[in-house]
N, C-alpha and C positions, 0 to 999 in steps of 0.2 A: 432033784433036791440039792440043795446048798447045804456044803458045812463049812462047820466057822471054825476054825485053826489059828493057833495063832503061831509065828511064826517068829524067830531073832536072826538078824543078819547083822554083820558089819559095814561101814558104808563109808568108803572114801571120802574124804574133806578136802575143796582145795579151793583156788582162786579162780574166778572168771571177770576179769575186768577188776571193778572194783567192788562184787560182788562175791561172797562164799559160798560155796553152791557144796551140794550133795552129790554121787556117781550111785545111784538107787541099784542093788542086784536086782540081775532078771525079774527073780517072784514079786518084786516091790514095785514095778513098773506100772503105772498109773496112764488111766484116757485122759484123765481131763489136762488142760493147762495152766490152771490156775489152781491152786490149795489155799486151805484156811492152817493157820500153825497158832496155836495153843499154845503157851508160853507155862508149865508146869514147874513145880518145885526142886526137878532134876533132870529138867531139859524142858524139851518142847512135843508136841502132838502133832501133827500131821493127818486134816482130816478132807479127805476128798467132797466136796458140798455139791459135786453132779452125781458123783455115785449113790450120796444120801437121797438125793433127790428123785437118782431111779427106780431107791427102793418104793420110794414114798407112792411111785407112780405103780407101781408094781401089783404093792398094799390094796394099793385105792381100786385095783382092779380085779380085786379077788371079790370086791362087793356086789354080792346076790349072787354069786358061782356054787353057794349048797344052799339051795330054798329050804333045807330041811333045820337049817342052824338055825333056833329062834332071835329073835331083832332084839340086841340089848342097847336100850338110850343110855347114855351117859349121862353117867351121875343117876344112876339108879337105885344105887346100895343105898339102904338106908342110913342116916347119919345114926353114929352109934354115941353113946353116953361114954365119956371118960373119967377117971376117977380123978383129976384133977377140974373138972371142970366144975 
């Protein structure tokens, strides 16, 4: 079972060429080589897009693993009446 933690570190800032790079602590240390960064209202994101991808693949293979959970289609719920509509 996974759990999700979240966790705050500090992280070195310096020069590589002419490039600014990051010194990531241990816990933060990432597989893939390539990230996507998010540009937010007070800093940036950092988001691995193989790791999302493993879950995706992960997900997709949990499909038919309980015959017993019944098959919901998407977009099933009925559409509901709103009071502004």
């Amino acid at each position: 079972m996974h759990r999700i933690s979240v966790s705050v570190a500090t992280a070195k800032v310096f020069q590589s060429g002419n490039s600014q790079a990051l010194r990531l602590p241990k816990a933060f240390r990432l597989r893939s080589s390539v990230v996507k960064l998010v540009k937010t209202a007070d800093g940036f994101t950092v988001h691995d897009e193989s790791a999302h991808a493993r879950r995706v693949k992960a997900f997709a293979a949990l499909g038919g693993s309980c015959p017993d959970f019944p098959v919901i289609e998407a977009n099933a719920a009925p559409s509901l009446r709103r009071d502004w509509e």
